[in-house]
TIPADREN-606472 format. One record per residue (C-alpha): x, y, z negated. Coordinates in steps of 0.02 Angstrom, whole numbers, plus 50000, padded with zeros to 5 digits. Example, Ala and Ser with C-alpha at 12.3 -4.5 7.8 and 13.67 -1.06 7.14 Angstrom:
BEGIN
506154977549610;506844994749643;
//
This chain:
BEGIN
508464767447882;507384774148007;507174759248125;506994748347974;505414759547920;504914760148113;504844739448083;503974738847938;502574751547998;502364743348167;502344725548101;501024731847987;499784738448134;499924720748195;499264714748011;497854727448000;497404723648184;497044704748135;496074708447977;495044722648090;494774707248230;494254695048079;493084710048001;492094711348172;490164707048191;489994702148363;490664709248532;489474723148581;490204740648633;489394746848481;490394736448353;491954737748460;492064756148478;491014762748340;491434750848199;489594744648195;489174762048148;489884759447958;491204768547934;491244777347757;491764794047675;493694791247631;493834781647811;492944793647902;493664808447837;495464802347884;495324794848058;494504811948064;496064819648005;497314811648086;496264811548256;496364830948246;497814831748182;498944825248309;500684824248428;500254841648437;500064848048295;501754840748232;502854844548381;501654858048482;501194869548355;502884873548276;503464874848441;502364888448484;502544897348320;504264896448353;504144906948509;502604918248445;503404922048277;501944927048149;500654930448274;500644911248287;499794911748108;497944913848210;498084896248227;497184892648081;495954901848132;495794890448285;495654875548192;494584881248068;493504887248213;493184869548272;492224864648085;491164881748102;490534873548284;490304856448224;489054863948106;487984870448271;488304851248354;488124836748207;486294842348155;485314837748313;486714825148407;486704813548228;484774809648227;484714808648397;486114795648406;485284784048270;483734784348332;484344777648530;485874770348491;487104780848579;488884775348604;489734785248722;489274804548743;488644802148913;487234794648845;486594809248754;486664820548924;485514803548997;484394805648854;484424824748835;484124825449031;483184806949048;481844815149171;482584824949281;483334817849449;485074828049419;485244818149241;486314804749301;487484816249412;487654830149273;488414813249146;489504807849303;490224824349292;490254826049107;491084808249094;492494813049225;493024830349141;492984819648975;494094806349053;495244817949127;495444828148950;495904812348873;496874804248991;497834824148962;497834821148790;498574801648800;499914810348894;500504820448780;500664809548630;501514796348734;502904808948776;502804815148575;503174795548541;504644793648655;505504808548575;504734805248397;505434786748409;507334791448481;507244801148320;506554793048194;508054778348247;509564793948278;509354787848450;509674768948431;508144767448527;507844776448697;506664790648738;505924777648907;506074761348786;505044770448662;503624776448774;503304758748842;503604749148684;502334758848563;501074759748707;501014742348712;500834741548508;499364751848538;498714742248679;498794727648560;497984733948382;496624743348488;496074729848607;496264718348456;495504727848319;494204741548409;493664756148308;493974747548148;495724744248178;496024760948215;495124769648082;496074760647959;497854764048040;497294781948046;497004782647849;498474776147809;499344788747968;498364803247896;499134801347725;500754798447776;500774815947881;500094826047707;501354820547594;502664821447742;502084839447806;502064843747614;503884839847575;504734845447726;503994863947699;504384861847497;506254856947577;506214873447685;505524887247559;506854880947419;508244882447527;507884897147586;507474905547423;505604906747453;504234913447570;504814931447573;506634928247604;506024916547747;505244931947820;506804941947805;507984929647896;506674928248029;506454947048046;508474948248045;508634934048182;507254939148286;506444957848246;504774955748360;504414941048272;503774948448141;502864964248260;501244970148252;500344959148384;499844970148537;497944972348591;498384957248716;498864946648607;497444950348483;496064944248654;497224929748653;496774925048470;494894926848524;495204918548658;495924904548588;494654902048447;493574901848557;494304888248676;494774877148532;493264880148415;492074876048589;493114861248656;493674852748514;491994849248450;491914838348636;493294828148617;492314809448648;493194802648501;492624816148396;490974812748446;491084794248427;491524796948247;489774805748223;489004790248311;490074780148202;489874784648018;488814774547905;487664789347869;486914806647888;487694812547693;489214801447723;489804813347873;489274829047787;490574826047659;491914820447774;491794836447870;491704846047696;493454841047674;493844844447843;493544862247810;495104863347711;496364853447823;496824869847937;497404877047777;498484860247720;499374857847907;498984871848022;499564884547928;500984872547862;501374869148029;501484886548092;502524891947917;503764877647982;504064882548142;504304901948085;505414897947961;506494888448102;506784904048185;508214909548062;508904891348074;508824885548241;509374892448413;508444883248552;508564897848680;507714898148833;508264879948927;507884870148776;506014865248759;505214872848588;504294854248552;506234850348480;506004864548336;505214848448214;506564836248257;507924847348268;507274853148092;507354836548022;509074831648064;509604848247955;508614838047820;509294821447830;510924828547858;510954832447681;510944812347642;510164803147492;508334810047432;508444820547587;508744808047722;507544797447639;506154810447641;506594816347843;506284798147881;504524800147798;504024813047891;504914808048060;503714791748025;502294801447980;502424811248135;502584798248225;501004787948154;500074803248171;500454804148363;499944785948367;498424788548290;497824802548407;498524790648536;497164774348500;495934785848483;496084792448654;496194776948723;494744767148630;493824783048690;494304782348874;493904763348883;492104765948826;491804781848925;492624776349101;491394759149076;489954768049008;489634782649071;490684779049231;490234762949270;488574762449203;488864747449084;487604744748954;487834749948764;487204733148703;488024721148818;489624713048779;490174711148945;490414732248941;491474730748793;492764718448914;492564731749018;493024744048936;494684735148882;495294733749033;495084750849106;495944755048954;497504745048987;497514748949165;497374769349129;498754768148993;499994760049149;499674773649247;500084788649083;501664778549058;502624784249200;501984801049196;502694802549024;504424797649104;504204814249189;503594827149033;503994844449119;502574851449024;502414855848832;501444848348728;500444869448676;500324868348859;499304850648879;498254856948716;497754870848823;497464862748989;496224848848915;495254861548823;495004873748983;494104857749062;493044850848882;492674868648864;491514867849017;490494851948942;489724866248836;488034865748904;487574849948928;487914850648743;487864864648633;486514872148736;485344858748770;485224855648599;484714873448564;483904876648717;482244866048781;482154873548949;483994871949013;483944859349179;485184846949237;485484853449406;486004870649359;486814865049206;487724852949333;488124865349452;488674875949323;490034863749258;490544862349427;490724883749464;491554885449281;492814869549320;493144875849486;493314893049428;494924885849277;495564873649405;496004887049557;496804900149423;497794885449340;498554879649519;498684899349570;499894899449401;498814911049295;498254903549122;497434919549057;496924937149119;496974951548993;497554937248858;495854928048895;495884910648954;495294904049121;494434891549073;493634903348938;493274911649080;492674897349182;491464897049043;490754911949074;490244907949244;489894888649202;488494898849076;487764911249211;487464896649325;486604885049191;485734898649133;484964909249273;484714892949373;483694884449210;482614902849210;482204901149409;481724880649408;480124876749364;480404859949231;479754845149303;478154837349213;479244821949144;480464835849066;479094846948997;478204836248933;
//
């Protein structure tokens, strides 16, 4: 059952790539990545969706709430977090985006920072930290497919054969399609992993005789599960909200989706809904991987991104209705890692030939471009997913401590007039520096804070005090 859904979903991206390649305009970056800037509410709202909600979501987050126990429940907060910054980010990067035709984020820092000699150096470094993030993120979906796809097929299919096989069915739809083709996979991804996430926690509560005897099975299997968090851990909430809130809001596809909605009030509503997802799959999520803690015993060799699938071969064990609805979600899962999966790499294509390679936002020839980077950075993830010794709450958390440190050029230049490229580039590179030496000295956070929260810090001083002691140039000022 489950490699005959597997067929029918992936001969169906091949379908909607075709009708996305026959919907296309012309061949400019700006059709080819952003849709030709049309993208409406319902579309919008779920490549949104299913962009944020991702590989790890599905298979990180219950991991981690598996491990946690109810602390993990702050991660709502996290997410949630992320539509409060957007708030301080979509007002003055949307106008600004219309009016000069931006298509990669780089080319707001040019345009931010247009006069100043440091402009083009500050995007450089922007552009790399973005690249690296995402080429971090691509890695961790690729490994969520290869374990998502030896699933969803009870193994018929290996872990190595998946990897490589629905790479290259991305490869294929994205290169084909562009941003359309993967906006319209991700609505129909995003709605599979509601109704998927909804009926595997329905499954879960009713066996277990509801929410409160779900708490006592966990508190009998593990009692500091259920513990009053420490002051530690509380800094680590902050911490973390403050992390995901901050870097989310950089992801480049994210911002690509505000370059590529048809208007100003159609975005406002698709972030409206938004607001409510944490509350629909976050907190699902994290209820899902609690409640595992009274069925499952991973203990400490087995990774905690198996709490999901382990999960959902207790459901289909149960055969008819019940196998029927594990393969949904085990597909939904696995559509929703794909969809996080295009995204990234639509993303990393534009931004390596962009704002790497300085090609040109109107000329076709950076759309080709941009393709082929794409294909050549998605043969170099592939083997590196063969390895997968990290988690996938761990790769959430090391992409984040680097987009965290894009802050500046960002968040504060929009709110800040006299902030200056050089500090604010000198600033990235203290704060990145800073995350980078405690990550390889093996400490992620100091008094529960993270380093690249941290990092921030520092990144912030720099910008700042060196902005206060440079006199702007005349072009800038004026």
């Amino acid at each position: 059952m489950g490699l005959a859904a597997l067929a029918v979903y992936l001969g169906a991206l091949v379908v909607v790539a075709e009708i996305a390649r026959r919907a296309r305009r012309d061949t400019t970056p700006s059709d080819h990545f952003l849709a030709a800037r049309d993208l409406g509410v319902f579309v919008l709202f779920l490549t949104l969706y299913a962009t944020a909600y991702s590989g790890n979501s599905l298979l990180g987050y219950p991991g981690k709430a598996y491990r946690s126990g109810f602390a993990f429940i702050s991660a709502t907060g996290f997410m949630m977090s992320i539509i409060v910054v957007f708030h301080a980010l979509v007002p003055k990067l949307r106008p600004a985006a219309v009016a000069h035709g931006f298509v990669t984020p780089g080319d707001w820092v040019r345009h931010r920072f247009g006069g100043e000699p440091a402009a083009r150096r500050l995007a450089m470094g922007v552009g790399i930290l973005m690249c690296i993030a995402l080429a971090n993120f691509l890695l961790a979906q690729l490994q969520a497919m290869g374990h998502m796809t030896g699933r969803v097929t009870d193994g018929l299919i290996s872990y190595e054969v998946g990897v490589v096989g629905l790479a290259l069915v991305i490869l294929f739809y994205e290169s084909l399609g562009g941003m359309r083709a993967v906006a319209w996979t991700d609505a129909a991804q995003g709605i599979l992993m509601l109704v998927g996430l909804a009926a595997l926690l329905s499954w879960l509560v009713g066996t277990a005789g509801g929410l409160e005897a779900i708490t006592e099975g966990v508190a009998a299997a593990r009692p500091e599960a259920v513990a009053v968090p420490t002051a530690e851990v509380c800094a680590n909430w902050f911490s973390m909200i403050t992390l995901m809130g901050l870097g989310s809001v950089l992801y480049p596809q994210a911002i690509q989706r505000i370059f590529a909605a048809r208007s100003g009030e159609v975005l406002k509503r698709s972030f409206a809904i938004m607001t409510f997802m944490p509350l629909t799959t976050t907190l699902v999520v994290t209820l899902i991987g609690v409640a595992a803690i009274a069925r499952v015993d991973l203990g400490q060799g087995v990774a905690s991104d198996e709490v999901m699938p382990l999960l959902l071969e207790q459901w289909a064990q149960e055969g008819g209705a019940h196998t029927a609805g594990a393969v949904l979600v085990f597909l939904g899962a696995l559509a929703a890692i794909m969809s996080t999966a295009d995204s990234c790499l639509l993303s990393l294509g534009s931004v390596v030939a962009g704002d790497l390679l300085g090609g040109s936002g109107r000329d076709p020839a950076t759309t080709t471009m941009g393709k082929r980077a794409a294909a050549a950075i998605l043969l170099l993830m592939v083997p590196l997913a063969m390895w997968g010794q990290l988690t996938l709450w761990r790769l959430i958390e090391l992409k984040m401590e680097l987009l965290i440190q894009c802050v500046p050029a960002f968040l504060l230049a929009m709110h800040w007039s006299g902030l200056r490229a050089g500090p604010t580039f000198w600033g990235l590179c203290a704060g990145t520096g800073s995350a980078v030496t405690m990550a390889l000295l093996g400490v992620r956070t100091l008094g529960g804070v993270h380093v690249g929260v941290l990092g921030l810090g520092l990144n912030l001083l720099v910008a700042g005090l060196g902005s206060l002691a440079t006199t702007p140039p005349e072009s800038a000022s004026s």
